[in-house]
C-alpha positions in Angstrom: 6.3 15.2 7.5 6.6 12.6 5.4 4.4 12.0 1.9 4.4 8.0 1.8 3.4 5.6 4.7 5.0 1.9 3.9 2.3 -0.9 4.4 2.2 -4.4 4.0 -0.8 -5.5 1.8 -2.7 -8.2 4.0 -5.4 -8.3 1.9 -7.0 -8.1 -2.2 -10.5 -9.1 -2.4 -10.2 -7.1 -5.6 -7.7 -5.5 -7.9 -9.4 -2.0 -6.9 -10.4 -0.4 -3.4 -12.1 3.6 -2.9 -10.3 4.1 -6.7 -7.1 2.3 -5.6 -5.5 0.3 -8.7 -3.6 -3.1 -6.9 -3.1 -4.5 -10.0 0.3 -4.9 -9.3 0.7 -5.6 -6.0 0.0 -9.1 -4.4 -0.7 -10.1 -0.4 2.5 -10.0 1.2 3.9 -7.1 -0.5 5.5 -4.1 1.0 4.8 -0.8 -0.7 5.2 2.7 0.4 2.3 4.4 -1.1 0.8 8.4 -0.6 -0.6 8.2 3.2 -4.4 8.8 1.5 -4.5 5.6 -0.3 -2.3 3.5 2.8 -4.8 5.1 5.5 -8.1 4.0 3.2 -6.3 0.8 3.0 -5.6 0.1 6.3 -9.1 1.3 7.7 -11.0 -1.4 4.8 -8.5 -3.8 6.6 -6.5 -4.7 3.7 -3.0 -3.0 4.9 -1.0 -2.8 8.2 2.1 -0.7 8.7 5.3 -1.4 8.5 7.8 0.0 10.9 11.0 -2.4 10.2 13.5 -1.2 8.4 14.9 -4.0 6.8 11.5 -3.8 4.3 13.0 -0.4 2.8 15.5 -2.7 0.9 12.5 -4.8 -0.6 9.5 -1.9 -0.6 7.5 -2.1 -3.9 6.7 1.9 -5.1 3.0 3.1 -5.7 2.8 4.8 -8.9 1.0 7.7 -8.9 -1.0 6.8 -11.9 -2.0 4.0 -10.1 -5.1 6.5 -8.3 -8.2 6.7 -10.1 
């Protein structure tokens, strides 16, 4: 089973979320991220996932320090 779930960030109303540092992610960016933080995401309606492959080539990586 895999660890990370890639989502496209559709949404920052703020640079945090449930403990979730954005800082360095914008709207529009793809970033495979720990399925936690990608599922609390996509339920506040600020992520949707991604399922093409072509994104793997441009995917931004969640830092793990990046949980609070």
């Amino acid at each position: 089973m895999p660890s990370t779930l890639r989502v496209l960030l559709i949404r920052k109303l703020s640079d945090f979320i449930d403990g979730i540092d954005l800082v360095p992610f914008s709207v529009g960016d793809v970033v495979d991220m720990p399925i936690h933080e990608a599922s609390l995401l996509m339920a506040e309606g600020w992520a949707e996932p991604v399922f093409y492959q072509y994104a793997a080539a441009t995917a931004l990586k969640f830092p793990s320090h990046h949980v609070k």
